[in-house]
C-alpha distance (Angstrom), angle and dihedral (degrees) to the residues before:
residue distance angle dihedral
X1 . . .
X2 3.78 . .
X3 3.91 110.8 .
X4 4.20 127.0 -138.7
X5 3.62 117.1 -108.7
X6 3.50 110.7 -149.4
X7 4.04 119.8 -161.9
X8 3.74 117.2 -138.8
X9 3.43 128.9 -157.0
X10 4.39 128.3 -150.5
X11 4.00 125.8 178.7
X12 3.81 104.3 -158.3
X13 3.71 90.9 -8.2
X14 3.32 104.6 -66.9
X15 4.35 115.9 113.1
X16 3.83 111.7 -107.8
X17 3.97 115.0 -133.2
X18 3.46 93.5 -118.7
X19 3.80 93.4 67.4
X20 3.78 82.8 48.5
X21 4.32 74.2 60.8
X22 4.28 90.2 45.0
X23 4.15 85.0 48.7
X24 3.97 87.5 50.1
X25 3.95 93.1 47.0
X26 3.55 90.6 43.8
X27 4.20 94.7 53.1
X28 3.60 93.0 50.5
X29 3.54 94.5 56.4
X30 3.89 96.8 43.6
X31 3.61 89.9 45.5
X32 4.37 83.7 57.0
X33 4.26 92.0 47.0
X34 4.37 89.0 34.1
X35 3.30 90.4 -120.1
X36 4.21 143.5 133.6
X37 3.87 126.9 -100.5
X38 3.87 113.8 -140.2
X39 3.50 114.9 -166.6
X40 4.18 129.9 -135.4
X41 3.51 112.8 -147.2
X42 4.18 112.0 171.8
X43 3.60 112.1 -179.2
X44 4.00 146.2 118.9
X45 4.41 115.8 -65.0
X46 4.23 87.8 -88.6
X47 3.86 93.9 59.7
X48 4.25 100.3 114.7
X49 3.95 116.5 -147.7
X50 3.98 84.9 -172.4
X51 3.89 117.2 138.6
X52 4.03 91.5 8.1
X53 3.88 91.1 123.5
X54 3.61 92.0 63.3
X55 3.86 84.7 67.6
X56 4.04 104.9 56.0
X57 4.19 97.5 -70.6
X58 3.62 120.2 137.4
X59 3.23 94.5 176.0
X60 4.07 134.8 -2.1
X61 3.59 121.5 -156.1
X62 3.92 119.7 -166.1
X63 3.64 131.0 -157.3
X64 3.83 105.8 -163.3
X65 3.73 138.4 170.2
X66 3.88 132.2 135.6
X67 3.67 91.4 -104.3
X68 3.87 91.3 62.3
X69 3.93 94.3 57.8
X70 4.19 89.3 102.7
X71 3.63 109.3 43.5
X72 3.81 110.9 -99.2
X73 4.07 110.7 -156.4
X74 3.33 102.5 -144.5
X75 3.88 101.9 33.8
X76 3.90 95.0 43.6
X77 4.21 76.3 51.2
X78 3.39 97.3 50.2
X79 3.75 99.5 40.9
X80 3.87 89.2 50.7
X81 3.86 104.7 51.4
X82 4.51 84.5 40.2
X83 4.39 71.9 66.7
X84 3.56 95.5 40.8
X85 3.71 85.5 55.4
X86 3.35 99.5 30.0
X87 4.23 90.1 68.5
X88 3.53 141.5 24.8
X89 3.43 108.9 -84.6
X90 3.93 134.8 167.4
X91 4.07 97.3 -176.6
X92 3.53 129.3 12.0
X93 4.01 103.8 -157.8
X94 3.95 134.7 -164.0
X95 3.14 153.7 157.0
X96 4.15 125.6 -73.3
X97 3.86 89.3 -141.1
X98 3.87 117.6 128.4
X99 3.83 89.1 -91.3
X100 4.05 95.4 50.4
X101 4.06 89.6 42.3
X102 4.06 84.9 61.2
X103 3.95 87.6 34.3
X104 3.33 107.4 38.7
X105 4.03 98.0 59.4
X106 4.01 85.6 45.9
X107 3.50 98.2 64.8
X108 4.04 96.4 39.4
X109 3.97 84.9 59.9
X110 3.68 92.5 47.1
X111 3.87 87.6 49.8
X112 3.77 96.0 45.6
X113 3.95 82.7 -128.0
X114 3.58 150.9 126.3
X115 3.63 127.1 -70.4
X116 4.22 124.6 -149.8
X117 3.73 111.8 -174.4
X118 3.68 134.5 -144.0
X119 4.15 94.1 -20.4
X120 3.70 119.8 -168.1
X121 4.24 94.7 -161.8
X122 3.84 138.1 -4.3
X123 3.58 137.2 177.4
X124 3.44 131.9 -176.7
X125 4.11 140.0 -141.1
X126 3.73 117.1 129.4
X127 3.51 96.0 -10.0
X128 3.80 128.5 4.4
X129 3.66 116.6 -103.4
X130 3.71 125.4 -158.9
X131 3.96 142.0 -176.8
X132 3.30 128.0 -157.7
X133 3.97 124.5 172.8
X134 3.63 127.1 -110.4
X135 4.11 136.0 -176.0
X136 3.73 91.8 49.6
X137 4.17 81.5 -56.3
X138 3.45 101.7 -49.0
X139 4.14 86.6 114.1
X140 3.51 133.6 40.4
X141 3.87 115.0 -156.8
X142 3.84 109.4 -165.4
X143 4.27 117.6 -156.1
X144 3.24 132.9 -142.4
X145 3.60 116.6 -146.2
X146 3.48 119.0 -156.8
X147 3.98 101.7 172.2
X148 3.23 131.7 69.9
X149 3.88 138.1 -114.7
X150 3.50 97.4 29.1
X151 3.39 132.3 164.6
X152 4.22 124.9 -117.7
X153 3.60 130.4 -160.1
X154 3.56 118.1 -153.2
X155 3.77 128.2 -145.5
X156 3.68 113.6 -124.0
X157 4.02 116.2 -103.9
X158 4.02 90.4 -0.3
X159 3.83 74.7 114.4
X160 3.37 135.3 60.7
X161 4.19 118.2 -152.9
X162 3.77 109.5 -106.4
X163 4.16 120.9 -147.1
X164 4.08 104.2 -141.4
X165 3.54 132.9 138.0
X166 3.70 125.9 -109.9
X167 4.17 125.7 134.0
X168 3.39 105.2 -88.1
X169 3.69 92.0 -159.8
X170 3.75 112.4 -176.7
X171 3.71 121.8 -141.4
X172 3.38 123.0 -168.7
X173 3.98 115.7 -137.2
X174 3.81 127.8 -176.5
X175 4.15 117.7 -110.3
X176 3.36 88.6 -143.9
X177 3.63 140.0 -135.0
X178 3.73 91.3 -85.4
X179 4.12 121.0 156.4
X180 4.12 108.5 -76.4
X181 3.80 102.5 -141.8
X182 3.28 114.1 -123.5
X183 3.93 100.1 -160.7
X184 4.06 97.2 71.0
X185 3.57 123.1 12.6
X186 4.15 122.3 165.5
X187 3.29 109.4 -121.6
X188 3.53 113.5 174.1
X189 3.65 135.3 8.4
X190 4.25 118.3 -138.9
X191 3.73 113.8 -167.9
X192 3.90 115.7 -138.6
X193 3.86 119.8 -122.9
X194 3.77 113.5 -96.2
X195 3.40 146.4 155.3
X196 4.28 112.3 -84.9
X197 3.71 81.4 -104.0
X198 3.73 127.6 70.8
X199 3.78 112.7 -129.0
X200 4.14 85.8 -148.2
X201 4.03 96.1 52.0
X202 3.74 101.6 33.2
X203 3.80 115.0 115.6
X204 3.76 88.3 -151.8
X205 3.39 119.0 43.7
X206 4.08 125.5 -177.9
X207 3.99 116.9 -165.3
X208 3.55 134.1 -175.1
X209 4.03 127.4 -161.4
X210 4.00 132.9 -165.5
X211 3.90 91.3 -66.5
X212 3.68 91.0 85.1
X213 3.70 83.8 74.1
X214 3.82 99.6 -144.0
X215 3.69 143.1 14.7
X216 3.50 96.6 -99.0
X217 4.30 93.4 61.0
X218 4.20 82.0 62.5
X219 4.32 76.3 90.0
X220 3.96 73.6 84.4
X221 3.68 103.1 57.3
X222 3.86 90.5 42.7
X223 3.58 91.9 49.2
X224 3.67 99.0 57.2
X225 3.67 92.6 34.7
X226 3.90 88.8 63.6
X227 3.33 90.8 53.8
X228 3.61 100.1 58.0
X229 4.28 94.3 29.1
X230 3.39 97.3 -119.3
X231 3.60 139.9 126.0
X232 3.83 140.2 -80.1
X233 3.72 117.9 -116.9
X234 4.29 135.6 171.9
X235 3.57 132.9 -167.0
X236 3.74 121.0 -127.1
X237 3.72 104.1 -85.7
X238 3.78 88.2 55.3
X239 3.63 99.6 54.0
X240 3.97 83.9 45.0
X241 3.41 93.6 58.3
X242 4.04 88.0 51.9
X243 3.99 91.9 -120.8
X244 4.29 85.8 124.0
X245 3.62 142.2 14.3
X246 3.18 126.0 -83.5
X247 3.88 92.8 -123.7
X248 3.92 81.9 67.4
X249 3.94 101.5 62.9
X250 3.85 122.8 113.7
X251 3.74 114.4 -160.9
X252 3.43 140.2 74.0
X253 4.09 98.4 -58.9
X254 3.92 78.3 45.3
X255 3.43 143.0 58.9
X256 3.56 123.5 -64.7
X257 3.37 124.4 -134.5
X258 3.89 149.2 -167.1
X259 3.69 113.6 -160.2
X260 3.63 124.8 174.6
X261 4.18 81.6 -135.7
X262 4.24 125.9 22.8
X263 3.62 114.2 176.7
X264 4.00 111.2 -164.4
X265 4.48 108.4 -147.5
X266 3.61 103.3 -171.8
X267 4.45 104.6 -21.5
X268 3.75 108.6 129.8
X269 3.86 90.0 -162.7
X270 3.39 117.9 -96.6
X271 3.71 109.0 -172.4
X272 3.80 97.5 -119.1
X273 3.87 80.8 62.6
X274 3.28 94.4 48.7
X275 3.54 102.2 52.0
X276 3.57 87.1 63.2
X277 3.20 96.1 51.8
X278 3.72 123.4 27.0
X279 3.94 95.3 91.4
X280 4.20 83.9 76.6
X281 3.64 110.6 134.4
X282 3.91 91.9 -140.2
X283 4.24 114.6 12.1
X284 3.69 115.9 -174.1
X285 3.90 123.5 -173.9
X286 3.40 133.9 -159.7
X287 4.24 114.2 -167.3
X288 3.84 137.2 138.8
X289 3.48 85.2 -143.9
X290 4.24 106.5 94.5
X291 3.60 92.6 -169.2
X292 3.91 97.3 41.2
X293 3.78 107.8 132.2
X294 3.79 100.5 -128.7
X295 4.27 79.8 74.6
X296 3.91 85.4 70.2
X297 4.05 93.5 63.3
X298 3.71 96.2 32.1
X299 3.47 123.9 107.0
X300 4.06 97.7 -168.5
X301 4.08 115.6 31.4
X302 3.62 132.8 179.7
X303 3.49 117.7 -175.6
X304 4.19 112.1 -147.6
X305 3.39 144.3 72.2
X306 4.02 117.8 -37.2
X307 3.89 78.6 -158.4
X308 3.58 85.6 76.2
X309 4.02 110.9 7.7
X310 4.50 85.1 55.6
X311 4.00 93.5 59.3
X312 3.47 96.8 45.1
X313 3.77 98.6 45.9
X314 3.94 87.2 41.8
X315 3.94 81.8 54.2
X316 3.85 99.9 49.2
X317 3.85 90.8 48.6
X318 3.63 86.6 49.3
X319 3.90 84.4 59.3
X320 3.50 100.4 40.0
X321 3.59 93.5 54.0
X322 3.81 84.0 47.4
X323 3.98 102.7 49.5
C-alpha cells in the first residue's frame, strides 16, 4: 500500500508545532489506508528530527545543507517532489501556512497532480475524501479524490498533535545538486514585532474588537490577558484602524486559532472573525449588544459593558490566583 508523505517545516532548526499538526493529519489518514507516514524535513545540518516518532512518523527523512536554512522556493520544490517520486506515496500532506501556500502548489505542478487547499479533516478508504470550509465557514464542501499522489494542505490548528509510538527512523537523503535559481533567492529572514506569545499557538487567547473605542482602552485586553497568561489578539477592524499588529488578528485574513479558552471584549462577530475562531474549545464574549452575533458561537455570554464587566473580572482572577 502507498504510504503518506508528510512535509515538515523548521525555522533555525528547531520543528515548528504546526508540523507536529501536519504529522497528526498525516497519521489519521495512514491509519484509514494501513499505511506508514514518512516525514520531510528540509532545513540547514542543526535541524533535529529527535522524538518525531512519538508523533505518528515511521520514518523521517531530512534533506539538509547550510544553504537550505531560509526556505528557497524552487529548491525546497524540487527536493520535495525528487521524494514524492522517489517513494510510493498516495498523499503528500502539509501545512497551509505561508510557507506551504508557496510550497504546496510547487510540488503539485512538479507531480502533474491534484491540489486540496487549506483542509480541516480527511480520511481515506477507496478514495480520499476531504472537507474544507467555505463562506467564511458557514459551508463545508467535502472532495472526493479520485487520483492518486496528490497533494493536501492542511488548515492550521484544525489538528491537534497526537503522542503515539511508531519508529521514527531518520534517514538521511541528499538535497541534491539541483539548479539554484538565480531570479529570486531568500536572503534574509526579519521577524515581525509581537507579543512573547503567539496569537496562533496560545491555549488562551484574549481579543478585543472596535467596542473598546480607541487604542488606548486595549490597557483592558492586556490586563486580563496577564492575568490568565495568555495572548493578545484583534479582529480585523482593529488592526485596520492601526490600534494592533497585524500579527495579532483572528479571522479569516488572520490567524486561526484553537484555544482551550477565547474571550471576545467588544467583537460583535463578523464572520471573517469567526472563521478563525469558532473551533475554540471554550469562547466567552463580553458585548452590550444582546443580539451581537459572536453570542451565537459562545458558550459563556454576559451582556454589559466590558468597561466595567473587564476590570472586575481582571480583579477577581487577580484574587483567585492570590487566595
Amino acid at each position: 500500500m502507498p504510504d503518506v508523505l508528510a512535509v515538515l517545516e523548521q525555522r533555525g532548526g528547531v520543528v515548528k508545532r504546526v508540523s507536529l499538526e501536519t504529522l497528526a493529519a498525516a497519521r489519521s489518514l495512514a491509519d484509514d489506508l494501513e499505511c506508514d507516514v514518512h516525514g520531510l524535513l528540509i532545513g540547514p545540518p542543526n535541524t533535529s528530527a529527535e522524538g518525531l516518532g512519538d508523533y505518528g512518523a515511521d520514518k523521517i527523512l531530512t534533506s539538509l545543507d547550510g544553504e537550505l536554512e531560509l526556505y528557497q522556493a524552487s529548491r525546497y520544490g524540487q527536493i520535495a517532489a525528487e521524494q514524492a517520486t522517489a517513494g510510493d506515496y498516495t498523499a503528500v500532506v502539509i501545512a497551509a501556512t505561508a510557507l506551504g501556500k508557496d510550497l504546496g502548489p510547487r510540488i503539485a505542478a512538479r507531480l502533474g497532480c491534484t491540489l486540496a487547499s487549506d483542509v480541516t479533516s480527511l480520511s481515506g478508504s477507496e478514495n480520499i475524501v476531504v472537507s474544507r470550509p467555505a463562506f467564511s465557514g458557514k459551508a463545508i464542501y467535502k472532495i472526493k479524490i479520485t487520483c492518486a499522489p496528490c497533494v493536501v494542505s492542511i488548515r492550521p490548528n484544525a489538528f491537534s498533535p497526537i503522542l503515539t509510538s511508531h519508529a521514527g527512523a531518520v534517514e538521511e537523503v541528499s538535497p541534491g545538486d539541483g539548479p539554484r535559481p538565480s531570479d529570486a533567492r531568500t536572503v534574509a529572514v526579519k521577524e515581525p514585532q509581537q507579543a512573547a506569545l503567539d496569537v496562533a499557538e496560545a491555549s488562551i487567547v484574549v481579543s478585543g474588537g472596535r467596542g473598546l473605542r480607541e487604542a488606548e482602552h486595549f490597557e483592558l485586553v492586556e490586563e486580563l490577558a496577564q492575568a490568565l497568561g495568555a495572548a493578545v489578539g484583534a479582529s480585523r477592524a482593529v488592526v485596520d484602524a492601526g490600534w494592533r499588529p497585524h500579527s495579532e488578528q483572528v479571522g479569516q485574513t488572520g490567524k486561526t486559532v484553537s484555544p482551550n479558552l477565547y474571550i471576545a471584549l467588544g467583537i460583535s462577530g463578523a464572520i471573517q472573525h469567526l472563521a478563525g475562531m469558532r473551533t475554540a474549545k471554550v469562547i466567552v464574549a463580553v458585548n452590550k449588544d444582546p443580539d451581537a452575533p459572536i453570542f451565537k458561537v459562545a458558550d459563556y455570554g454576559i451582556v454589559g459593558d466590558l468597561f466595567e464587566v473587564v476590570p472586575r473580572l481582571t480583579e477577581e482572577i487577580k484574587r483567585a490566583k492570590e487566595g
